[in-house]
C-alpha positions as CSV (number, residue, x, y, z in Angstrom):
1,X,38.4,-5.3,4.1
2,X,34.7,-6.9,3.2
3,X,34.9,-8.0,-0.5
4,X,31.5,-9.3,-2.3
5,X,32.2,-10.5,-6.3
6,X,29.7,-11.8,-8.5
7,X,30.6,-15.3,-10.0
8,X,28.2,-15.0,-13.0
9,X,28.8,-14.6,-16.7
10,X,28.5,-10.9,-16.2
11,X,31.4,-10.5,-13.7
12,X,33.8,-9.0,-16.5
13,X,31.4,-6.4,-17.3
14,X,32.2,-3.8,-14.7
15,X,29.4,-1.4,-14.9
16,X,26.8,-4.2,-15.1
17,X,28.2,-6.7,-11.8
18,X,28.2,-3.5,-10.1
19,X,24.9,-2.6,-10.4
20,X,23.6,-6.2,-9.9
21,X,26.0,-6.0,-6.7
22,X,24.3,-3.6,-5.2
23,X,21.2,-4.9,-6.3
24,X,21.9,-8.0,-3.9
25,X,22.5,-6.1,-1.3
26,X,19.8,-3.9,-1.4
27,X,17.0,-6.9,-1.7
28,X,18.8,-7.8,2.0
29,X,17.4,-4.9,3.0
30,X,14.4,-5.4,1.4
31,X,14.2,-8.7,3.3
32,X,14.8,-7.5,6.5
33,X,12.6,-4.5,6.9
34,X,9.4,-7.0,5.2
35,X,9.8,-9.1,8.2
36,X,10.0,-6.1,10.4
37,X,6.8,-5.2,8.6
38,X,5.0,-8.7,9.0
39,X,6.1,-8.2,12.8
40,X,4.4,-4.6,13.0
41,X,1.4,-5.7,11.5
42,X,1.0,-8.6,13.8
43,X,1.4,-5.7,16.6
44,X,-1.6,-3.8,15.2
45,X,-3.8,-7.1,14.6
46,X,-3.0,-8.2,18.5
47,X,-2.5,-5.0,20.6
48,X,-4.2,-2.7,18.5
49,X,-7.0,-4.0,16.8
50,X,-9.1,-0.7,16.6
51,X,-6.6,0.4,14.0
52,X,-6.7,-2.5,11.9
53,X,-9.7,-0.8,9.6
54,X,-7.0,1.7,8.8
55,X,-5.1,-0.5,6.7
56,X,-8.1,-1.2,4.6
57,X,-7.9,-1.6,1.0
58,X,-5.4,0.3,-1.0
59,X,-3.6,1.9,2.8
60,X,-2.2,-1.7,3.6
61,X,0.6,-0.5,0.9
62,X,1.3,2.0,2.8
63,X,3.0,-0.6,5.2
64,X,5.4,-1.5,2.6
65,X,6.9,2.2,1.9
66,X,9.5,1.8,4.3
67,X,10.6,-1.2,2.8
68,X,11.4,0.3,-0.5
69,X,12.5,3.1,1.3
70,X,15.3,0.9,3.1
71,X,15.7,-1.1,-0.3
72,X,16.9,2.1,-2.0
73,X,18.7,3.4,0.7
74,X,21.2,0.4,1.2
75,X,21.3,0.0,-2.9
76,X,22.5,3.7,-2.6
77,X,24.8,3.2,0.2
78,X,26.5,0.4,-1.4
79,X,26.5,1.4,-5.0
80,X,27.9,5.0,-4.3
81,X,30.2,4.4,-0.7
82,X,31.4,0.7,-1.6
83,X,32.1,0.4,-5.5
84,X,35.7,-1.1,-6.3
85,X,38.5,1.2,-6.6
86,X,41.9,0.4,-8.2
87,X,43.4,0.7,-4.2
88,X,40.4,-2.0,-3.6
89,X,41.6,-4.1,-5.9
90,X,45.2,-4.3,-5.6
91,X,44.7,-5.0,-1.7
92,X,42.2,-7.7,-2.7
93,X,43.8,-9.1,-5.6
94,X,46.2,-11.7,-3.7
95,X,43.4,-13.5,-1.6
96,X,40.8,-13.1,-4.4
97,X,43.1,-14.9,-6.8
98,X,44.2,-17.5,-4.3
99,X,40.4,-18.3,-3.6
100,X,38.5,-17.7,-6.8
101,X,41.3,-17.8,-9.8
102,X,40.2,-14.3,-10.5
103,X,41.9,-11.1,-10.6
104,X,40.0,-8.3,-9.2
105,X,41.5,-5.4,-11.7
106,X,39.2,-7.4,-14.3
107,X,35.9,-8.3,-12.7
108,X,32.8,-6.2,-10.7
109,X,33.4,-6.1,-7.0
110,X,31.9,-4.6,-4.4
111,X,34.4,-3.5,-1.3
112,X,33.7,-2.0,2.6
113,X,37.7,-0.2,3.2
114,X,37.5,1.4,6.4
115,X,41.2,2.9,6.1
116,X,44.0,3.8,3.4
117,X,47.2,2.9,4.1
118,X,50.3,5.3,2.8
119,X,53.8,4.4,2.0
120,X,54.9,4.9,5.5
121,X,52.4,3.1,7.1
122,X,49.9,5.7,8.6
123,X,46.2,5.2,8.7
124,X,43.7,7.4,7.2
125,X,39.7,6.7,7.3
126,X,37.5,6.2,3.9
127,X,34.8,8.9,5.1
128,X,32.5,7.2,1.9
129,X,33.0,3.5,3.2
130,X,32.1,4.5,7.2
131,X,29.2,6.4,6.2
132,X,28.1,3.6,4.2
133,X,28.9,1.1,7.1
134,X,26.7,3.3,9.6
135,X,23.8,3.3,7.2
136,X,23.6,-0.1,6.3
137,X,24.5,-0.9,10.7
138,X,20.9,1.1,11.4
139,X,19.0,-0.4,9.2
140,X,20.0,-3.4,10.6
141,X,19.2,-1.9,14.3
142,X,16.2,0.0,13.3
143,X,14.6,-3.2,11.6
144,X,15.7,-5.2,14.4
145,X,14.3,-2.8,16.8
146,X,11.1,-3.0,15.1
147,X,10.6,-6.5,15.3
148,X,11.8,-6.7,19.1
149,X,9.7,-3.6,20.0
150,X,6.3,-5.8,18.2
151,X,7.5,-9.2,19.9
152,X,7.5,-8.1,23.3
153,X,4.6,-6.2,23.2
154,X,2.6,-9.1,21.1
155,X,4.4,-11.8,24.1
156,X,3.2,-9.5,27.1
157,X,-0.5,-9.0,25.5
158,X,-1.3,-12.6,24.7
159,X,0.0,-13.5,27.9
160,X,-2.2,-11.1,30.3
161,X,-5.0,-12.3,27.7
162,X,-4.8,-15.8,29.2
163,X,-6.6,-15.5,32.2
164,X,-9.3,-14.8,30.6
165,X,-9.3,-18.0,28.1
166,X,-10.6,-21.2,27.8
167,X,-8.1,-24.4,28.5
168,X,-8.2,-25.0,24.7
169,X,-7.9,-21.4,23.7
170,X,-5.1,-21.4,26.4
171,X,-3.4,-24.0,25.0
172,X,-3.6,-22.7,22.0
173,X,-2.2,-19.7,22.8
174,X,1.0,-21.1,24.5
175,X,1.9,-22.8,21.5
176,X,1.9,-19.3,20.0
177,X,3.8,-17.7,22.1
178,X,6.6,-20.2,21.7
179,X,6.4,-19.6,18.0
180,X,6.9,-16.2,18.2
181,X,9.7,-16.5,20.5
182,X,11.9,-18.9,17.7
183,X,10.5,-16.8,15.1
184,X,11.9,-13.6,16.9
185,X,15.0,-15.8,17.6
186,X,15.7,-16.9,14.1
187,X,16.4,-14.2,12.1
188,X,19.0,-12.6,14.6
189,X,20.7,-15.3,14.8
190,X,20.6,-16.3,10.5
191,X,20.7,-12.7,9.0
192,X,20.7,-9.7,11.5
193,X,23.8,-10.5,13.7
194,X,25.6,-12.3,11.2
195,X,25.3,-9.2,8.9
196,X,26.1,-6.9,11.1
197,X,29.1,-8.9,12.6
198,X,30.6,-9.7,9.2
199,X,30.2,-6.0,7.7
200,X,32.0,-4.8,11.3
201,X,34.9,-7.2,11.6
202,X,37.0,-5.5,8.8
203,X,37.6,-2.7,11.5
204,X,40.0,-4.6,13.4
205,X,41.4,-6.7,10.4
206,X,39.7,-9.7,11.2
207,X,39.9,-12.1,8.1
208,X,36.9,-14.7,8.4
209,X,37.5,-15.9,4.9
210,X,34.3,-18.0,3.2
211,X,32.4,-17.5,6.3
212,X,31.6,-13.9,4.2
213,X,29.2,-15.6,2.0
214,X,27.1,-17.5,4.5
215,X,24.3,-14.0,4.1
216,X,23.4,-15.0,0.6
217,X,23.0,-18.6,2.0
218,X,21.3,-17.6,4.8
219,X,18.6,-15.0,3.2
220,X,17.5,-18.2,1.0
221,X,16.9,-20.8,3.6
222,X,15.3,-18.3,6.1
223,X,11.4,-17.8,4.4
224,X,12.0,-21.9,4.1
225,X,12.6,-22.1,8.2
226,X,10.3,-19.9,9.8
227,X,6.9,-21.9,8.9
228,X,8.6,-24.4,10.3
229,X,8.7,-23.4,13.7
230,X,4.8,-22.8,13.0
231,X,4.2,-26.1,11.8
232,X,6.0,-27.6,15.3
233,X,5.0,-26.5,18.1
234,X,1.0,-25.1,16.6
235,X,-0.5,-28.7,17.4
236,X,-3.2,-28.5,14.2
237,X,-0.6,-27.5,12.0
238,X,1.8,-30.6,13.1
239,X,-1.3,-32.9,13.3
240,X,-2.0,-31.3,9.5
241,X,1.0,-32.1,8.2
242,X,1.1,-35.6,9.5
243,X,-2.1,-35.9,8.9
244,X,-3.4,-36.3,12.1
245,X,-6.4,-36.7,13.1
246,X,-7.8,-35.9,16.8
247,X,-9.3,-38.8,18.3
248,X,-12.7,-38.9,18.7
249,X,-14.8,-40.7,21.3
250,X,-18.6,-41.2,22.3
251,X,-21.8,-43.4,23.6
252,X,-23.3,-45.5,21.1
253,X,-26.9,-45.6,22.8
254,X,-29.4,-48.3,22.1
């Protein structure tokens, strides 16, 4: 069983954690489908350029409807297929008290059960918590999908455009493809497979313990990283940063 608690002021009020609960949640989905979007909008500025005067003025929001979209949906999925139950609780209450001090009959909690257990030991599945687990798994895939979809077909354009560049513009353009290939990189390996693994391993009673909370962690640091990889390996934004300056030569004539 995936448990997620909220260790605020407001995690004895029951009705209010569990709507900020699933408020959390939902801005992970949020997150992920706005870099999907940033991804599909580089797509249309690089491969399809004729189609960038269709996102003029108010239409560029129109980009950001499956965002909210996917917001709602996972807020929905987890509010109504993972709220705490008192079975929830009672099989949580041991580990969450040995961890936290808390006891889970008193404070919000969110919970992804994928069986119930009866007194003799037969398993049945929670048809609310799979459905819930399958939605949340394809927004993962679909955003995912999105952004690898965009990154290939952004790699394999600027790379048949380089034949036709200049050494500088060439250059340039290496260094650009390298960024997009950490910046495709990262967020698999910080937020989409790390999701996706933690929210699967209940189904064969995996315990991974505090490793559950590295999401939260790593859905802050992640808009900190990827300008990162920008600012290294984009020469004027390194030089920029270090303030670098290129060096400059010529013929003082008399």
């Amino acid at each position: 069983m995936y448990i997620l608690i909220t260790d605020s002021c407001l995690r004895y009020e029951k009705l209010i954690g569990h709507y900020l609960l699933s408020l959390f949640c939902g801005s992970f989905a949020l997150c992920i489908s706005l870099l999907a979007t940033q991804f599909y909008y580089r797509y249309i500025a690089v491969c399809q350029p004729h189609d960038l005067g269709k996102l003029n003025g108010w239409r560029l929001c129109l980009l950001f409807i499956p965002c909210i979209f996917f917001f709602i949906a996972w807020f929905c999925l987890v509010f109504f297929g993972m709220k705490g139950t008192e079975e929830k609780a009672k099989n949580a209450r041991k580990i969450i008290l040995e961890v936290y001090k808390e006891d889970t009959s008193k404070i919000a909690f969110i919970a992804l059960q994928f069986w119930d257990t009866d007194s003799d030991g037969n398993k049945t599945f929670r048809v609310s918590d799979w459905l819930s687990y399958f939605g949340c798994l394809s927004i993962i895939v679909i955003c995912f999908s999105t952004i690898m979809f965009c990154g290939i077909k952004i790699y394999f354009k600027l790379k048949s455009s380089q034949n036709i560049m200049s050494s500088k513009t060439r250059e340039l353009n290496r260094q650009l493809l390298k960024t997009l290939i950490f910046q495709t990189a990262l967020p698999f390996f910080t937020m989409y497979s790390v999701v996706g693994c933690i929210l699967s391993l209940p189904i064969f009673e995996i315990d991974i313990g505090l490793i559950a909370n590295y999401p939260g962690l790593a859905v802050c640091v992640y808009p900190a990283l990827e300008p990162l990889i920008a600012m290294y390996f984009v020469k004027n934004f390194k030089n920029a940063l270090t303030c670098r300056r290129g060096m400059r030569m010529g013929i003082l004539e008399k």
